[in-house]
Backbone as CSV, one residue per row, in Angstrom:
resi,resn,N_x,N_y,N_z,CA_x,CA_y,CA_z,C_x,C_y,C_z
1,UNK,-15.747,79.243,4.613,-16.267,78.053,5.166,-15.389,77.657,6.340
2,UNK,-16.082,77.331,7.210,-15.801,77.091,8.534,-14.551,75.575,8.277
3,UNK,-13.942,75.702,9.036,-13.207,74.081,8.814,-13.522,73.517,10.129
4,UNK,-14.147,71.928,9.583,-15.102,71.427,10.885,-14.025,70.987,12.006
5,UNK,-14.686,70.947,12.725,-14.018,70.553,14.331,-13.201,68.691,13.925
6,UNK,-12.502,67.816,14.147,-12.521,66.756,14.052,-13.104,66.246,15.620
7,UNK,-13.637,65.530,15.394,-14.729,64.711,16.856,-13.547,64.113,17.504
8,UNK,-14.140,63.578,18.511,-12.880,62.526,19.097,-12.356,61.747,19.174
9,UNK,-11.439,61.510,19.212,-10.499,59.505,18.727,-11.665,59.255,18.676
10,UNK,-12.325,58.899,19.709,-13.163,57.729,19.699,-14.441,57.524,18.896
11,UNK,-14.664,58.477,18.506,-15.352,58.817,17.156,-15.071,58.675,16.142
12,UNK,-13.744,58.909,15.758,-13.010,58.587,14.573,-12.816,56.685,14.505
13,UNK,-12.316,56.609,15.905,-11.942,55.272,15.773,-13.238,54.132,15.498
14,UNK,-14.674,54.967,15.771,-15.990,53.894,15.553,-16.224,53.912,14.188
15,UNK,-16.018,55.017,13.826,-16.411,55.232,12.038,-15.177,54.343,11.217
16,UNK,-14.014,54.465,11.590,-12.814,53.878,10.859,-13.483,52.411,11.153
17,UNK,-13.841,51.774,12.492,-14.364,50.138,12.723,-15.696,49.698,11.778
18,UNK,-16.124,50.832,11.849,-17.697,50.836,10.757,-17.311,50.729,9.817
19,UNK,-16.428,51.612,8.868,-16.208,50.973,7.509,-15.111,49.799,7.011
20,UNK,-14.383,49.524,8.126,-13.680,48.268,8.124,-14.873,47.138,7.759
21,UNK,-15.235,47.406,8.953,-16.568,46.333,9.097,-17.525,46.108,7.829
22,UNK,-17.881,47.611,6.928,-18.586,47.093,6.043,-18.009,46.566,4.876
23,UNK,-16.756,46.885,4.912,-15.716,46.515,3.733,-15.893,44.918,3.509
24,UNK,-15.774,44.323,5.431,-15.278,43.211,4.982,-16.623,42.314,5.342
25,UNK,-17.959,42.895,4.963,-19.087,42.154,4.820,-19.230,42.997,3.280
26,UNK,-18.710,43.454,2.697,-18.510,43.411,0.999,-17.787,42.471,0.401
27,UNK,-16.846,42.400,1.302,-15.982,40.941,1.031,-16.867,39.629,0.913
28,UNK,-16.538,39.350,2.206,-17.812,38.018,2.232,-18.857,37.867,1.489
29,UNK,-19.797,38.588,0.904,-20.685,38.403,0.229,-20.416,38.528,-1.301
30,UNK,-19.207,38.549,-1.358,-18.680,38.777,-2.922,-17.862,37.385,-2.937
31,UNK,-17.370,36.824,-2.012,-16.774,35.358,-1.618,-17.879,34.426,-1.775
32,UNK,-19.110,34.918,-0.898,-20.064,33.560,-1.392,-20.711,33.910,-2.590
33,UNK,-20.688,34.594,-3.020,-21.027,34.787,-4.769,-20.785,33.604,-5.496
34,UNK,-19.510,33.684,-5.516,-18.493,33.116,-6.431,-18.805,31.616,-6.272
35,UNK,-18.829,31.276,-7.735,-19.260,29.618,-7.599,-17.565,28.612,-6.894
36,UNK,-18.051,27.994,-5.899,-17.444,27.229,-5.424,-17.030,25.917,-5.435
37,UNK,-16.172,26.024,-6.618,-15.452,24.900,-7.457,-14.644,24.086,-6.528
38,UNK,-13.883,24.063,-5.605,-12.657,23.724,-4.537,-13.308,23.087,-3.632
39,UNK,-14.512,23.594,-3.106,-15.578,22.860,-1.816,-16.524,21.895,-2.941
40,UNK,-17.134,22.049,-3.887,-17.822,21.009,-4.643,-16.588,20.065,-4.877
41,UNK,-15.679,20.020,-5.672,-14.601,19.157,-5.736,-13.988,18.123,-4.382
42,UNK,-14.324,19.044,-3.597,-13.930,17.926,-2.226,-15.017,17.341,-1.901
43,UNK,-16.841,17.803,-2.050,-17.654,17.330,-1.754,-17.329,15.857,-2.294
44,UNK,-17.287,16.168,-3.928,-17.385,15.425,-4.616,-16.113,13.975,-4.747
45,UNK,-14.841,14.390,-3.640,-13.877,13.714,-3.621,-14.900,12.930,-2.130
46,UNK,-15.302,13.446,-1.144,-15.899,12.967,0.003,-16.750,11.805,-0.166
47,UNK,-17.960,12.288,-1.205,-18.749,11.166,-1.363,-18.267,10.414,-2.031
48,UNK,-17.285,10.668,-2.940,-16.663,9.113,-3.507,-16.009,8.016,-2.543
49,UNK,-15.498,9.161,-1.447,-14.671,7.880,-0.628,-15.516,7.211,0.289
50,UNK,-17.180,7.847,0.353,-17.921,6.959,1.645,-18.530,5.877,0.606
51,UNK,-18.926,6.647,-0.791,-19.291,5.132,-1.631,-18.452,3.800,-1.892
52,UNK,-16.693,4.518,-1.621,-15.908,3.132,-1.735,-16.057,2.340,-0.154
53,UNK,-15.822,3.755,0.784,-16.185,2.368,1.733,-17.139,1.534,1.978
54,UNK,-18.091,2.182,1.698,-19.723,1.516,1.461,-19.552,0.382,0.733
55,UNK,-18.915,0.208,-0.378,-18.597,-0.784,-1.272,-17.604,-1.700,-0.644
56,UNK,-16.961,-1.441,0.114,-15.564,-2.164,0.742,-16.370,-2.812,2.188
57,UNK,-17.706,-2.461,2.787,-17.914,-3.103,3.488,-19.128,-4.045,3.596
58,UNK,-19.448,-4.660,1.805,-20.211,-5.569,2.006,-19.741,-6.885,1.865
59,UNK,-20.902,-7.177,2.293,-20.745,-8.768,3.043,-19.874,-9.380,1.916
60,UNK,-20.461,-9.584,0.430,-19.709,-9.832,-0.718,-18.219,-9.666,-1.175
61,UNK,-17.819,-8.604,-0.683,-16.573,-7.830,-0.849,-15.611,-8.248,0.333
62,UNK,-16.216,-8.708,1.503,-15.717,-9.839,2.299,-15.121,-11.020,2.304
63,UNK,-16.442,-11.768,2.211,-15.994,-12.933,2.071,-15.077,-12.803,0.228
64,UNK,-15.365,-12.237,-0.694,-14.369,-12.274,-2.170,-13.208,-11.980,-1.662
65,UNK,-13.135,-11.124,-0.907,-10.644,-11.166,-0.003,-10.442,-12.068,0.579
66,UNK,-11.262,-12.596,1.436,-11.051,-13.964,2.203,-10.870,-14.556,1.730
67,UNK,-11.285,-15.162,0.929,-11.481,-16.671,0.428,-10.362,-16.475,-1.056
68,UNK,-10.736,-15.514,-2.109,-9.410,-15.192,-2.734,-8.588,-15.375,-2.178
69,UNK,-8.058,-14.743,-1.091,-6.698,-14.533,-0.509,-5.820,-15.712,0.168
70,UNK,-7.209,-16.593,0.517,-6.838,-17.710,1.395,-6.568,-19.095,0.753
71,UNK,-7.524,-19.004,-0.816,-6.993,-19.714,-1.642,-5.902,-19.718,-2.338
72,UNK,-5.489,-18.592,-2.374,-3.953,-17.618,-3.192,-2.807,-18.642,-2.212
73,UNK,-3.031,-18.550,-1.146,-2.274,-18.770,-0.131,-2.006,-20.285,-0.182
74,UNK,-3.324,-20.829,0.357,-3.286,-22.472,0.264,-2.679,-22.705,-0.881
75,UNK,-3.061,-22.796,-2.033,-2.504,-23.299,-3.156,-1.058,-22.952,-3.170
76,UNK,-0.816,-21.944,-3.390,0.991,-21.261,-2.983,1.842,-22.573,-2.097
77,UNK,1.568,-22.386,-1.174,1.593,-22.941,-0.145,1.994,-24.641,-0.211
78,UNK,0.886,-25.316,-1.074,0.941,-26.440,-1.339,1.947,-26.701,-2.446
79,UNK,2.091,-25.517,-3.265,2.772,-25.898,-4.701,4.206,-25.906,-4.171
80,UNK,4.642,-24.733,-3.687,6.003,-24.786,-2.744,6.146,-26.050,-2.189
81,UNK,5.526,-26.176,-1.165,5.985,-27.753,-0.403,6.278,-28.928,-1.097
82,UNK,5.201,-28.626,-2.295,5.592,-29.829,-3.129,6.728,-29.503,-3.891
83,UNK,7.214,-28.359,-4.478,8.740,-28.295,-5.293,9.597,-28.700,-4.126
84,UNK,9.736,-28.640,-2.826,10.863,-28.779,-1.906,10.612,-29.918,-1.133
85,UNK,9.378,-31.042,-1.766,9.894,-32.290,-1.283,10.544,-33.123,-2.404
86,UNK,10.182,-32.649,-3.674,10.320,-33.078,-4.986,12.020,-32.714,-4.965
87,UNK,12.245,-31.584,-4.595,13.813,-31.132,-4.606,14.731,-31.976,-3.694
88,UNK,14.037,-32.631,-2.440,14.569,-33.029,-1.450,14.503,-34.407,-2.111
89,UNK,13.787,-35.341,-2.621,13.735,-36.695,-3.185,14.614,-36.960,-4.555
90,UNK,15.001,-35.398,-5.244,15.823,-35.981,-6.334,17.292,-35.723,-5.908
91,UNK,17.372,-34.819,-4.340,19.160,-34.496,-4.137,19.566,-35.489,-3.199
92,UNK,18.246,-36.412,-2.386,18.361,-37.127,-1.923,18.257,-37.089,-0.376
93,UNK,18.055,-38.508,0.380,17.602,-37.958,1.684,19.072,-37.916,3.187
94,UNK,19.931,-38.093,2.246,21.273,-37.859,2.949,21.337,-36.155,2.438
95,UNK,21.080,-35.552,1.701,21.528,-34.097,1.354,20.904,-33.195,2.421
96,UNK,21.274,-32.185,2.176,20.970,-30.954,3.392,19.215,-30.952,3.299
97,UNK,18.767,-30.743,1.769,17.638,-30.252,1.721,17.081,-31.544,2.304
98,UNK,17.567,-32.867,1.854,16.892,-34.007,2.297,16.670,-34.086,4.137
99,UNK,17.607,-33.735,4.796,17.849,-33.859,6.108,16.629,-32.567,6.624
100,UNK,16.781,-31.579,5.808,15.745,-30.705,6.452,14.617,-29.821,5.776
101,UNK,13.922,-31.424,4.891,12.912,-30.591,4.407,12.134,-30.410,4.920
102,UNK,11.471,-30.824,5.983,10.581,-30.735,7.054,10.540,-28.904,7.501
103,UNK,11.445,-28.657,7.909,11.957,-26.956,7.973,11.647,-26.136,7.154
104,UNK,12.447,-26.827,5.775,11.992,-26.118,4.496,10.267,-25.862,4.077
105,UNK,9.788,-26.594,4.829,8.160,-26.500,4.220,7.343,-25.564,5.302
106,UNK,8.146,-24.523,5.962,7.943,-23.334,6.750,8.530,-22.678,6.843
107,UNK,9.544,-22.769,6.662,10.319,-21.515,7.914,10.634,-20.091,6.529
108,UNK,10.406,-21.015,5.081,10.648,-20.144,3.918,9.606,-19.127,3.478
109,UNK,8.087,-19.981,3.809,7.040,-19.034,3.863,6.512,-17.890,4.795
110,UNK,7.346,-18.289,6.039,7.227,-17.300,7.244,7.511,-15.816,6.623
111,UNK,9.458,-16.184,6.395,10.021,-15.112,5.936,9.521,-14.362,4.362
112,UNK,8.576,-15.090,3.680,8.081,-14.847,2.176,7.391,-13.862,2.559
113,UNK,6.207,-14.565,3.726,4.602,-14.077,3.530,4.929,-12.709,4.469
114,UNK,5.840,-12.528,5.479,5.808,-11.711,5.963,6.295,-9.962,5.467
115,UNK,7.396,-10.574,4.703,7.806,-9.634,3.120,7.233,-9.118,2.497
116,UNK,5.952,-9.976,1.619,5.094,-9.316,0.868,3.869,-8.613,1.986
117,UNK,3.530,-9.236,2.669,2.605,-8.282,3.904,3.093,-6.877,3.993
118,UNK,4.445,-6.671,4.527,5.068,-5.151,5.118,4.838,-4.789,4.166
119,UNK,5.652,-5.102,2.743,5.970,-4.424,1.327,4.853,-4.016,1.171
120,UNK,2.976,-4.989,1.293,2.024,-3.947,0.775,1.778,-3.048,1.703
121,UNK,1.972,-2.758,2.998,1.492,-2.179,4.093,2.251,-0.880,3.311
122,UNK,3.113,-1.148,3.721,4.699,0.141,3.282,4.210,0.655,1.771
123,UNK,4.346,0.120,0.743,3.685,0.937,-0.143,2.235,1.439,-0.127
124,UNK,1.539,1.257,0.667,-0.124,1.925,0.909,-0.106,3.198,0.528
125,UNK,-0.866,4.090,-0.617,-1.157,5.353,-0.609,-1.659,5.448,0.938
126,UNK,-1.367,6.748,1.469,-1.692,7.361,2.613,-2.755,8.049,2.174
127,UNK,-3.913,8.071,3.287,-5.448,8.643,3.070,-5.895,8.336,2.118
128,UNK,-5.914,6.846,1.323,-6.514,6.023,-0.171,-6.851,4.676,0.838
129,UNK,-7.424,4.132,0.444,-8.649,2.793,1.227,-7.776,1.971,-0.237
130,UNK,-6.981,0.646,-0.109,-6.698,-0.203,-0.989,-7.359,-0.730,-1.947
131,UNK,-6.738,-1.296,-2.847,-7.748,-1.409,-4.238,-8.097,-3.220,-3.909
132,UNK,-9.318,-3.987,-4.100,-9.675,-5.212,-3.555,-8.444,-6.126,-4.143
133,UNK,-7.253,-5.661,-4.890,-6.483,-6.613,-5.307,-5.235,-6.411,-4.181
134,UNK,-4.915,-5.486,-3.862,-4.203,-5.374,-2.718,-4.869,-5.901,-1.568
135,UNK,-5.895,-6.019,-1.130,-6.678,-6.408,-0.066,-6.324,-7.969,-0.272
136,UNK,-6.489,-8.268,-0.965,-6.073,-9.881,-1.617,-4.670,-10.508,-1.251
137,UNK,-3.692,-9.454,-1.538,-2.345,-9.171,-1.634,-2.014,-9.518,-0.150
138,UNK,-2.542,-8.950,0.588,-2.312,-8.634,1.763,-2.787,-10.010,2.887
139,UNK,-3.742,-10.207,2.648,-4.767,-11.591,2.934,-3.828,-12.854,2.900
140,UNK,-3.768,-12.693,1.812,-2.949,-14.162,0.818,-1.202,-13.947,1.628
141,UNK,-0.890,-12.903,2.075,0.044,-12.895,2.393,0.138,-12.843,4.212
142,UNK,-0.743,-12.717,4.559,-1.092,-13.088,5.954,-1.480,-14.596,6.184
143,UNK,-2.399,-15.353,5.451,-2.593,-16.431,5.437,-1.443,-17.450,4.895
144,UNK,-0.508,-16.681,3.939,0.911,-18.088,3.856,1.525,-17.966,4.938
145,UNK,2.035,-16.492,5.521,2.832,-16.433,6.862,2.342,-17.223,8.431
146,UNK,1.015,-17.255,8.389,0.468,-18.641,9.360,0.706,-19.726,8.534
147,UNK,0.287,-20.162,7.626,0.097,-21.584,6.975,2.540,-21.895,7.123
148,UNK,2.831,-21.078,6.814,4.209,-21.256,7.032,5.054,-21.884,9.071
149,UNK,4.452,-20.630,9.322,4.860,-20.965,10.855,3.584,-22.285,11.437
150,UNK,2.877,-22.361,11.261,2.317,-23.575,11.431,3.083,-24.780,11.353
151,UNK,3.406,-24.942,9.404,4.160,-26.073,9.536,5.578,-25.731,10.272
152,UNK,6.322,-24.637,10.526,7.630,-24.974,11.327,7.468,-25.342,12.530
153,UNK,6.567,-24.917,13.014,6.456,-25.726,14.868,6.077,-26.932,15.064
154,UNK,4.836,-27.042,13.979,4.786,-28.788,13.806,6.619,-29.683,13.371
155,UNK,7.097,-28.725,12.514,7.935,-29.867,12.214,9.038,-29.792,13.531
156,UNK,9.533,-28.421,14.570,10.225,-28.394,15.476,9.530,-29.084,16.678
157,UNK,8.212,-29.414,16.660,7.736,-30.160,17.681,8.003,-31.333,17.959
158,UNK,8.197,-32.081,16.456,8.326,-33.366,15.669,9.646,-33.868,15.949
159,UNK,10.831,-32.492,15.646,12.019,-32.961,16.100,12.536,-32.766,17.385
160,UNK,11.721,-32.258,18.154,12.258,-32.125,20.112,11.577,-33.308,20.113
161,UNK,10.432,-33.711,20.093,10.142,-35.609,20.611,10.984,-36.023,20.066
162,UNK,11.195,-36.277,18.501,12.371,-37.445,18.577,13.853,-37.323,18.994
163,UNK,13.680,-35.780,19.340,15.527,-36.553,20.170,15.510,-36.751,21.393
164,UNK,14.085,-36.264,22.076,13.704,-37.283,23.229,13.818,-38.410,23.408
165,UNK,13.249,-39.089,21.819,12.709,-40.745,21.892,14.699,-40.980,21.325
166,UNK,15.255,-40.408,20.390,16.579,-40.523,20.364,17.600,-40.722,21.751
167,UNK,17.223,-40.034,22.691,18.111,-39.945,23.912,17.855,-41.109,24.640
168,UNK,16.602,-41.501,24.837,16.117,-43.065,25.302,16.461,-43.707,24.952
169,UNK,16.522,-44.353,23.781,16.963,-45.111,23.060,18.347,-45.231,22.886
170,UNK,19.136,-44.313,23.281,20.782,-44.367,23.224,21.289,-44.771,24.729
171,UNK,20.081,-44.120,25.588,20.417,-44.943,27.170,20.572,-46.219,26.737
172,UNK,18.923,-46.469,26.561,18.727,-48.147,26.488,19.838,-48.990,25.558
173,UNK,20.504,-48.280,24.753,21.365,-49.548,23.618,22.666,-49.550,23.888
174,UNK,23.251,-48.125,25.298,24.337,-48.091,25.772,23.978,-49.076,26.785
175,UNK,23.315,-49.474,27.749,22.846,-50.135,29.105,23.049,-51.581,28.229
176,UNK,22.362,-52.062,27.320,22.438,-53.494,26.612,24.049,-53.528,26.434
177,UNK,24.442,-52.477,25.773,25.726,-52.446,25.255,27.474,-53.133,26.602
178,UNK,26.832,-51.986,27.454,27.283,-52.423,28.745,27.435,-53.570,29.376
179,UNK,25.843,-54.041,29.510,25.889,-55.270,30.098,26.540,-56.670,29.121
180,UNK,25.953,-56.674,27.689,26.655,-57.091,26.823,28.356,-57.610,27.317
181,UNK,28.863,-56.352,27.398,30.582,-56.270,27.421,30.722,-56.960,29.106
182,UNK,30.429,-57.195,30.148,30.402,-56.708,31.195,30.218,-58.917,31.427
183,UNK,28.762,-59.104,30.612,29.069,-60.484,30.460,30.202,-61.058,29.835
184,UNK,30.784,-60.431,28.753,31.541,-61.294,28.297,33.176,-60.967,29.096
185,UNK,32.980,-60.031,29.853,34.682,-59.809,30.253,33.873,-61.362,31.983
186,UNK,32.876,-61.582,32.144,32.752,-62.688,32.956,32.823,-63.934,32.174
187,UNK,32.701,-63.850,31.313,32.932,-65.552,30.505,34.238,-65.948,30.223
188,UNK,35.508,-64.985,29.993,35.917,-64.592,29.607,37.448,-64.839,30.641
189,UNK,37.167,-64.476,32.087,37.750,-65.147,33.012,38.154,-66.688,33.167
């Protein structure tokens, strides 16, 4: 028996690409065979997360963080002010807290509300949509950090006029004071 000729590279090299080629369309079709547990599982992770947002963006689910959150807040808000005027009326209105409770009924919630805000931001699962009690969390803690700096500018507004109306008033009772002295060193002669 004759021993056959081998053809040329390039002959060899089309037949070697041909059965590469059919190998790896044996592959593939033995890949989509196979039930696809890993892609259903993410389907199934996918549509859960458009049903939560779906759920996270009705009107209901709205206004319930708002108004939760804002009541969380107000009330907070009010109950504090009231322990730190109550604190300021029993240490008295010569004491520190007495001299600056006005301050105290902001400048504590600024630094509170802004705390618990980051803290929920900062703990957020990454690629997870918050649970409506964190949404709350977050709300309630945005709404004391205004309701806080609110009252501090009102009350720093409160105290730049009066040491305005203070500085007037110390002209005017030095000028009386003056003239006062000023007559009597003429009577006095």
């Amino acid at each position: 028996m004759a021993k056959r000729k081998s053809g040329t590279g390039t002959t060899d090299n089309m037949l070697t690409a041909l059965q590469q080629s059919q190998d790896s369309l044996t592959r593939v079709g033995t890949e989509l065979s196979r039930p696809r547990t890993g892609f259903l599982r993410k389907n199934k992770r996918v549509a859960k997360l458009i049903q939560h947002i779906e759920d996270v963006n009705t009107r209901s689910h709205r206004v319930g963080v708002d108004l939760a959150g804002g009541g969380i807040a107000q009330v907070s808000t009010e109950f504090l002010n009231w322990c730190i005027r109550a604190l300021a009326s029993w240490t008295g209105r010569g004491s520190w807290t007495g001299k600056n409770v006005d301050i105290l009924q902001g400048a504590p919630h600024v630094v509170v509300g802004l705390a618990v805000y980051f803290a929920e931001l900062v703990t957020r699962k990454s690629g997870e949509l918050p649970s409506m009690t964190r949404e709350m969390a977050s709300e309630a803690a945005n709404v004391f950090t205004h309701l806080g700096f609110s009252n501090l500018v009102r009350a720093l507004r409160i105290r730049w006029a009066d040491g305005k109306v203070d500085a007037s008033t110390l002209a005017k009772v030095t000028a009386e004071r003056d003239a006062a002295i000023a007559k009597l060193a003429g009577t006095a002669k």
